[in-house]
C-alpha positions as CSV (number, residue, x, y, z in Angstrom):
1,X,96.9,50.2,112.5
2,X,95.2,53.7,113.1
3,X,97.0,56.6,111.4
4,X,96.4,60.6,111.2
5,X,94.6,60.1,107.9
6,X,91.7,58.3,110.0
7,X,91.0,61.3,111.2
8,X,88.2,62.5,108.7
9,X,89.1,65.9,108.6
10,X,92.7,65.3,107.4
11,X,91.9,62.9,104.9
12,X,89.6,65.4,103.3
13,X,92.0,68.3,103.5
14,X,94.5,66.5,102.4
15,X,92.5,65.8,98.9
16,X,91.7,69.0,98.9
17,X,95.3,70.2,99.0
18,X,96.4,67.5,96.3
19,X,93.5,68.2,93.7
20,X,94.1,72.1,94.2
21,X,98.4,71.6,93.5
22,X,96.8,69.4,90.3
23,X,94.5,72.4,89.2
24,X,97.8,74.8,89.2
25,X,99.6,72.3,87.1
26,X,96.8,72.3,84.6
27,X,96.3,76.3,84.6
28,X,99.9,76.5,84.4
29,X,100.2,74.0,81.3
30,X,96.9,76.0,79.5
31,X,98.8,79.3,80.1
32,X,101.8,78.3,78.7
33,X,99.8,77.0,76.1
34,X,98.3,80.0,75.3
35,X,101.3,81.8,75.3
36,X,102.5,79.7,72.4
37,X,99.7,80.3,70.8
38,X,100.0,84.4,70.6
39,X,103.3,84.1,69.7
40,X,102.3,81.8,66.6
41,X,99.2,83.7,66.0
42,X,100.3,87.1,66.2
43,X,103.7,87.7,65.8
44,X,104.2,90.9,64.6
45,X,101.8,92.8,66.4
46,X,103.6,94.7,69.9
47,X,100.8,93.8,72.0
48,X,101.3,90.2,71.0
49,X,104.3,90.0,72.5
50,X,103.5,91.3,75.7
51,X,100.7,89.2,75.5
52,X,102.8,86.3,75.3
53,X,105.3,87.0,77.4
54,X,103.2,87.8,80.3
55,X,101.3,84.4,80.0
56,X,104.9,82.7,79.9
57,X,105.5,84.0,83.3
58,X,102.6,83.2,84.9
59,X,102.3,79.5,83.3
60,X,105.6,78.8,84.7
61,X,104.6,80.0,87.9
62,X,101.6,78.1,88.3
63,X,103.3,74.9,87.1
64,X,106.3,75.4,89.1
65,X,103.8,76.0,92.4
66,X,101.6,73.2,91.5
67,X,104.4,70.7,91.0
68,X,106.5,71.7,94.4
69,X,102.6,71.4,95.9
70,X,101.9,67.9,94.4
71,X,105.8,66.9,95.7
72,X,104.8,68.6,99.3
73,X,101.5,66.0,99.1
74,X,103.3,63.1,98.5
75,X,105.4,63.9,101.3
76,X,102.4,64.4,103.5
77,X,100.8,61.6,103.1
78,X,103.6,59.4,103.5
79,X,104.0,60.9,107.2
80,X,100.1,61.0,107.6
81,X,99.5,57.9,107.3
82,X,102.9,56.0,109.0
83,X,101.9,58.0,112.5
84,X,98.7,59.4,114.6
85,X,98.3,62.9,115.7
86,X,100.0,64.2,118.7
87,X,99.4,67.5,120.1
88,X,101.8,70.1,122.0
89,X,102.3,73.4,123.5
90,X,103.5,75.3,120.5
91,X,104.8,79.2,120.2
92,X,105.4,81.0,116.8
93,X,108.6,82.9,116.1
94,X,109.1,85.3,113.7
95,X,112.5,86.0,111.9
96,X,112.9,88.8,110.0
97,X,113.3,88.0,106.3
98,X,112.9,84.6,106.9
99,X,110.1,81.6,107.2
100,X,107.7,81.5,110.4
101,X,109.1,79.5,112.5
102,X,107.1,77.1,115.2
103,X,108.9,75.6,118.7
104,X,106.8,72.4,119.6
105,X,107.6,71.1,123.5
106,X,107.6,66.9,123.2
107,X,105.0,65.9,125.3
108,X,107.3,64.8,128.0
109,X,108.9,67.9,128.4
110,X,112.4,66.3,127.6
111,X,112.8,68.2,124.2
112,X,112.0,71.4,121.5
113,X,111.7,70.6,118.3
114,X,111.9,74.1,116.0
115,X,110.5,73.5,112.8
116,X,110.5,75.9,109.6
117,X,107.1,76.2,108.0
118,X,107.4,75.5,104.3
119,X,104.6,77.3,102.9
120,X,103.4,80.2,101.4
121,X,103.3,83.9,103.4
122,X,99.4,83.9,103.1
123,X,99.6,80.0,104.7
124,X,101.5,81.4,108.0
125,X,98.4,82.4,109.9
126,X,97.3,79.0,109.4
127,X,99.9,77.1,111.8
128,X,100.1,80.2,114.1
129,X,99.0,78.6,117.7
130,X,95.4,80.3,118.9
131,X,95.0,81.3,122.2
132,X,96.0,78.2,124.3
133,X,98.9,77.4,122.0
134,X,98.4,74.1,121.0
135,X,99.3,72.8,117.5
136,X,99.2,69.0,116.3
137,X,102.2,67.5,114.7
138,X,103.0,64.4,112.7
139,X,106.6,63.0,111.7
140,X,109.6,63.0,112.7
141,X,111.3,66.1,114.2
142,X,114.4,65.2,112.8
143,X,113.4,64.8,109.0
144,X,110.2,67.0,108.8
145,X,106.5,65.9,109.1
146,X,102.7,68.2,109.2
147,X,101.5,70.6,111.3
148,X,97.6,71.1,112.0
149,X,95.4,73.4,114.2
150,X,93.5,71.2,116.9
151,X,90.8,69.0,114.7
152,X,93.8,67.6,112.1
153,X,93.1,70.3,109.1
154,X,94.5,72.5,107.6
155,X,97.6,71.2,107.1
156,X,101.1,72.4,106.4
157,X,104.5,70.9,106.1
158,X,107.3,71.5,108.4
159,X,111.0,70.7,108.2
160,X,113.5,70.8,111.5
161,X,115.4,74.3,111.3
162,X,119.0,74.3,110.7
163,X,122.3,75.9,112.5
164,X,122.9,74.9,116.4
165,X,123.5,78.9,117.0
166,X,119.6,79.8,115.0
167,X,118.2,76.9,116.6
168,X,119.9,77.8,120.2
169,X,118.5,81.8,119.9
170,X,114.6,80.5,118.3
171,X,114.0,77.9,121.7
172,X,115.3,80.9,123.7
173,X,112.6,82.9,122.4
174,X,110.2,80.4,122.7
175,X,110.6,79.7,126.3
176,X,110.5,83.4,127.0
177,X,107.3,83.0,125.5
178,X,106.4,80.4,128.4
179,X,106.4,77.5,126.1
180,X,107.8,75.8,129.5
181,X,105.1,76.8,131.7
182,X,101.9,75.2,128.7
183,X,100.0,72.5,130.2
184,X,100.5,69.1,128.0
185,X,97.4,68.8,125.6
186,X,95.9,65.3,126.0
187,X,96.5,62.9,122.9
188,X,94.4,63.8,120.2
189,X,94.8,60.1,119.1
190,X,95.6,58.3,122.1
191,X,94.1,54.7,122.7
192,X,92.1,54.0,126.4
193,X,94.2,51.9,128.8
194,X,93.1,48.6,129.1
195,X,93.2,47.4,132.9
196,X,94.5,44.4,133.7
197,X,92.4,41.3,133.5
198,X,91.3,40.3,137.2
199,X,91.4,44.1,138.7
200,X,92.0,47.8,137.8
201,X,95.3,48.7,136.5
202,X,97.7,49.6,139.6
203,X,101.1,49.6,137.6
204,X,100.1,52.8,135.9
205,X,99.1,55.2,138.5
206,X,99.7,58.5,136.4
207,X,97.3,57.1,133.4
208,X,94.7,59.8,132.0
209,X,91.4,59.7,133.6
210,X,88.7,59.6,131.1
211,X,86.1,62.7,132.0
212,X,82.4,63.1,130.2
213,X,83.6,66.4,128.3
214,X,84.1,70.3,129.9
215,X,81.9,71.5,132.3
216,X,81.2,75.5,132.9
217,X,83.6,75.6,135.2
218,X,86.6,74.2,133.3
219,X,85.6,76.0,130.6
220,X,84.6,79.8,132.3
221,X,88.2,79.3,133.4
222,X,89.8,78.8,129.8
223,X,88.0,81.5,128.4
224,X,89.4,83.6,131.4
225,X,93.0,82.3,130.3
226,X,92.2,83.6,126.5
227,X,91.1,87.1,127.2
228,X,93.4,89.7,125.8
229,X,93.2,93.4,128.0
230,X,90.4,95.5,126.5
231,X,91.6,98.7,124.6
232,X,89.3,101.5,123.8
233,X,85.8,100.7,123.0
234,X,85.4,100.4,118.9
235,X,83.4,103.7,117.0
236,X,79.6,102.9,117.9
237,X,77.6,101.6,115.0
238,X,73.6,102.9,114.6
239,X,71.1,101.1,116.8
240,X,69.6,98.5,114.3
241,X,66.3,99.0,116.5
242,X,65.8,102.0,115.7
243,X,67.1,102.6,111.9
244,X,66.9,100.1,108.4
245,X,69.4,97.7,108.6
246,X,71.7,99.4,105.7
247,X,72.6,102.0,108.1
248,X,74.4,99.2,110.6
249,X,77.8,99.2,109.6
250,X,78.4,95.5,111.0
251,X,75.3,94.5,108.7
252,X,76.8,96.6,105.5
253,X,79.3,94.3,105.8
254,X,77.5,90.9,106.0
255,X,75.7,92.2,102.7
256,X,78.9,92.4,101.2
257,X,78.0,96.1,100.1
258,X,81.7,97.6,100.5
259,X,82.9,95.3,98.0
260,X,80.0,95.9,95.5
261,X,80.8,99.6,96.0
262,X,85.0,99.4,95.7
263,X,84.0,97.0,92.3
264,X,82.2,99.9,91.2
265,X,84.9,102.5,91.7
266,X,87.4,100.4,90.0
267,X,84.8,100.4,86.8
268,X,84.1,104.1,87.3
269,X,87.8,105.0,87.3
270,X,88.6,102.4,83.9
271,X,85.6,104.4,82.0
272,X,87.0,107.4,83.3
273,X,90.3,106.8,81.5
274,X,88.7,105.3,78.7
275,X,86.9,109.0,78.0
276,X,89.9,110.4,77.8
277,X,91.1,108.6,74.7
278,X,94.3,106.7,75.7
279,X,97.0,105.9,73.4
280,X,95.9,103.1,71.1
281,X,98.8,101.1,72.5
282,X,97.6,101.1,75.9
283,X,94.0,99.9,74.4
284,X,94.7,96.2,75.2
285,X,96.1,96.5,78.8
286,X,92.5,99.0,78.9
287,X,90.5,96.3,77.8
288,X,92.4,94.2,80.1
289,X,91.6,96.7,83.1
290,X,88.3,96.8,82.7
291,X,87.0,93.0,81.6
292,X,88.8,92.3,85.7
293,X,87.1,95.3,87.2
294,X,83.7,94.3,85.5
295,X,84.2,90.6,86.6
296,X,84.6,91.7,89.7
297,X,82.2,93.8,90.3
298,X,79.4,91.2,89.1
299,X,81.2,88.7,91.3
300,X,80.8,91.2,94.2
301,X,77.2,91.5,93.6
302,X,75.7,88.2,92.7
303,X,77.8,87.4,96.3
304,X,75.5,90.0,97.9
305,X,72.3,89.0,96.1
306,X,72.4,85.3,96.7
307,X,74.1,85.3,100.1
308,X,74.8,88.4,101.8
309,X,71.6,90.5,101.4
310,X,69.5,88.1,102.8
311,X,71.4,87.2,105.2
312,X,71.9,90.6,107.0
313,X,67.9,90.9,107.1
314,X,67.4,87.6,108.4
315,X,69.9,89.3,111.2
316,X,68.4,92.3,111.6
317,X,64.5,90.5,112.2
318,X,66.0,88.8,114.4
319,X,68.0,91.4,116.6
320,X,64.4,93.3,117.1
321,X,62.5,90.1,117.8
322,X,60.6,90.1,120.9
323,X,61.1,86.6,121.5
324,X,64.4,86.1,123.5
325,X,66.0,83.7,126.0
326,X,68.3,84.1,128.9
327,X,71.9,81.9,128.4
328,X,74.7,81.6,130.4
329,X,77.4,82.2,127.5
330,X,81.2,81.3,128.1
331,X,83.5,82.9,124.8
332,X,86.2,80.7,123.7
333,X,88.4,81.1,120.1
334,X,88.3,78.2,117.6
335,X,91.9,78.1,116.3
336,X,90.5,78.0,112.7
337,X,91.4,81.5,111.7
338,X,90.4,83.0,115.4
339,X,86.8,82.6,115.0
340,X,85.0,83.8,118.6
341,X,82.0,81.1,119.6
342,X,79.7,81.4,122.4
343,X,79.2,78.3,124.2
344,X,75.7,78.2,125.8
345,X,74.9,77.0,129.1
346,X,71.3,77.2,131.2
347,X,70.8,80.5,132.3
348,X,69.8,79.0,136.1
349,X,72.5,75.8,136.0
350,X,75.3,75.0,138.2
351,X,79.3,74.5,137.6
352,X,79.0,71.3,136.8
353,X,76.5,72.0,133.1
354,X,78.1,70.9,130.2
355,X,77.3,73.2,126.8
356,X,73.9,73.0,125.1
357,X,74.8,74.8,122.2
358,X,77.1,77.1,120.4
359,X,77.4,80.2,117.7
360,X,80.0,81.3,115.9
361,X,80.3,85.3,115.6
362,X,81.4,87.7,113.2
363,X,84.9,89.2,114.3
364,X,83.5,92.7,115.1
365,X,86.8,94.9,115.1
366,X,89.1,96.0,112.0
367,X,91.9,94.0,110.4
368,X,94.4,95.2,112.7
369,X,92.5,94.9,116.0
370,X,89.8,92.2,115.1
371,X,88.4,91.7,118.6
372,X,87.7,94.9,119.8
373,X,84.2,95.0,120.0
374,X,83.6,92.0,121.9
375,X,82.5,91.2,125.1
376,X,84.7,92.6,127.7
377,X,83.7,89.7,129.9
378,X,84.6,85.9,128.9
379,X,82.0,84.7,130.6
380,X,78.0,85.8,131.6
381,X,74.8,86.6,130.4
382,X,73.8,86.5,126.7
383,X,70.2,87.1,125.5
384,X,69.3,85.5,122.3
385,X,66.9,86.8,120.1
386,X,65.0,85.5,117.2
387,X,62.2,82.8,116.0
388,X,63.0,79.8,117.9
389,X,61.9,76.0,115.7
390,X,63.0,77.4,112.8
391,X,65.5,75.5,110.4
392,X,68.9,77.5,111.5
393,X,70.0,78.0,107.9
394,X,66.9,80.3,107.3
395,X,66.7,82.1,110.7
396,X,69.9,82.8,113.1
397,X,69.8,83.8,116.3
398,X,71.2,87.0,117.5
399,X,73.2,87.2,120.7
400,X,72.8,90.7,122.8
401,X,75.5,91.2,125.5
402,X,76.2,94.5,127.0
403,X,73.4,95.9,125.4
404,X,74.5,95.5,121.8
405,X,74.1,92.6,119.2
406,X,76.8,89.8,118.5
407,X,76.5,89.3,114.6
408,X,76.4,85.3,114.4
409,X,79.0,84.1,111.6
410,X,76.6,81.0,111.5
411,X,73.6,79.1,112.8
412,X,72.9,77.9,116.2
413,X,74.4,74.5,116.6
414,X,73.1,72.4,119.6
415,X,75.2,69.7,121.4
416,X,73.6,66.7,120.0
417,X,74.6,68.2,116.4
418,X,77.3,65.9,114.5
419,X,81.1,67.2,115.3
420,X,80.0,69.1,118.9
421,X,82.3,67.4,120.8
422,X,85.2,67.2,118.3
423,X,84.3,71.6,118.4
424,X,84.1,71.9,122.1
425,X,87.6,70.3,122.4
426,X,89.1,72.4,119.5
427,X,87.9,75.4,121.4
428,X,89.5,74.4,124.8
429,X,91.9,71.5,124.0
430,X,92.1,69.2,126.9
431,X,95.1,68.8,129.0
432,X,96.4,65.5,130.7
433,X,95.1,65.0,133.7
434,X,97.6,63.2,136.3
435,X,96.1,60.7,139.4
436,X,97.8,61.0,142.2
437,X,99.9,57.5,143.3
């Protein structure tokens, strides 16, 4: 019998999550280790006992994390692999002071499950429902079970909330949301009817039609359904046609230079106290200061050596290339952290063209506004520039639309590639579609 975990993606995340709870255990059993060891080695000096002390708290911490995470994966593979995947219109509701909490609507419409994420704070954004709210779920609503963006990964656990009143006032909220009003996503999962032998299958008249995958028209009209109101238009960056590409702030940032340069503040400012002669008690957390900022900083620039330096020239040949192409370009949000993706069409097609290809781009905007800066259009014209034939992993294409470049966050991916499909239908989960009787 088929179960979530034969989903590929949730197998591997699910080892990843198990063998990352085991690694805490083990840093948490070396720190505590340690700790024993300064207090046996040094007992009498101050700084010893600090020392100590400090790595007492944090191995405990890490053990006590890594065991509740082991316990958390045994629990999710039990419910992985005794059901499939099922997906549903989902809305996130925030309580103040207390764990995110996510309404699912049973695929029927009959019920609402509200379920309290049991995670960490920096794990919330991961079960928060992109653009066409739909989350996938597997368990049982009434005991707990795992909740997943669209494509089965990453995964968090998810128990029912408790109190009639809290659980009354969170589906209230939800269906002011419109969870109501969400189309039902199809069944990530769900076996093809098999007619009956001798003839097509006329007892179930509201079955799912199979379909060969999105057209431009389906998907024009998601995109259309995902765009958020355009605020002000973000601070213009230089024109990377006309100055080196250091003076782009987009590209600064794909080099990774701001963190190279806050790295080297943080070591400036530690020799800067150091020059003034500090007490000879605070040597050791001095020491301490500085051996982190250091680390960082050559952490920060091997990043931007090896990765991020050539990757923001590769961009910026590319942007001035001469070579372009015309694309019909339709802008979608992979639930995976928000990512935007152009999905590329023939520039002279028809409704009916399916997606030759796809890039991922950089989220242009700041932390609190991380879309502004794109296209104010979901769907049009895109030219792509670049050396076409070459291996994407050494040359990427750069999108221009509006007149300004679309920093790609990866290579060019074309629809034959492995995993197309499975992205096209993260990017615009498909709803049931009903024959009439």
């Amino acid at each position: 019998m088929t179960c979530a975990l034969a989903v590929e993606a949730t197998a591997r995340e699910l080892e990843r999550y198990r063998r990352r709870a085991a690694g805490l255990v083990v840093t948490g059993l070396a720190v505590l280790g340690a700790a024993v060891g300064l207090g046996v080695l040094v007992p009498e000096a101050a700084w010893g006992d600090d020392a100590a002390g400090l790595s007492a708290v944090v191995g405990i911490l890490c053990l006590g994390g890594g065991t509740g995470s082991l316990v958390l994966a045994r629990r999710m593979r039990r419910a992985l692999g005794a059901a499939v995947w099922s997906a549903h219109p989902a809305v996130t509701v925030g309580r103040t002071g207390h764990a995110t909490t996510v309404v699912l609507r049973a695929a029927d419409g009959s019920e609402t499950w509200p379920l309290a994420v049991v995670a960490a704070r920096h794990r919330y954004e991961a079960v928060r429902p992109g653009p066409d709210g739909v989350l996938w779920w597997c368990g049982d609503p009434r005991v707990g079970g795992v909740l997943a963006p669209p494509g089965g990964e990453p995964l968090i656990w998810a128990k029912p909330l408790r109190g009639t009143r809290v659980r009354r006032i969170v589906v209230g909220q939800a269906e002011a949301r419109g969870l109501l009003e969400r189309p039902v996503p199809r069944r990530p999962q769900a076996a093809p009817a098999a007619p009956e032998r001798g003839g097509p299958d006329r007892t179930a008249p509201d079955r799912v039609r199979s379909v060969a995958g999105p057209t431009y028209a389906v998907l024009a009209e998601h995109a259309r359904r995902q765009a958020l109101p355009q605020d002000r238009a973000p601070r213009p960056e230089a024109d990377v046609r006309g100055v080196p590409w250091w003076r782009v702030r987009s590209l600064r940032r794909v080099a990774g230079l701001p963190s190279v340069l806050v790295a080297l503040a943080f070591c400036a400012a530690v020799g800067a106290v150091a020059l003034t002669g500090p007490p000879a008690e605070d040597a050791p957390k001095l020491w301490a200061a500085g051996a982190v900022s250091l680390a960082g900083l050559l952490y920060s620039a091997y990043r931007a050596l090896v990765g991020g330096l050539p990757a923001a020239r590769l961009m910026a040949r590319a942007a001035v290339s001469a070579v372009s192409v015309s694309r019909r370009y339709v802008l979608l949000y992979d639930p995976h952290g928000g990512v935007p993706v152009l999905l590329l069409f023939p520039a002279r097609g028809g409704p009916d063209d399916r997606p030759e290809a796809a890039v991922p781009l950089l989220l242009p905007g700041s932390r609190k506004r991380p879309r502004r800066g794109l296209p104010a259009v979901p769907a049009g014209i895109v030219e792509l520039h670049g050396r076409w034939g070459f291996d994407p992993a050494g040359e990427r294409l750069v999108p221009w639309v509006e007149g300004r470049p679309l920093w790609p966050g990866g290579p060019y991916r074309e629809a034959d590639a492995e995993g197309f499909a499975a992205l096209v239908d993260r990017l615009a989960p498909p709803v049931e579609e009903r024959l009439s009787p």
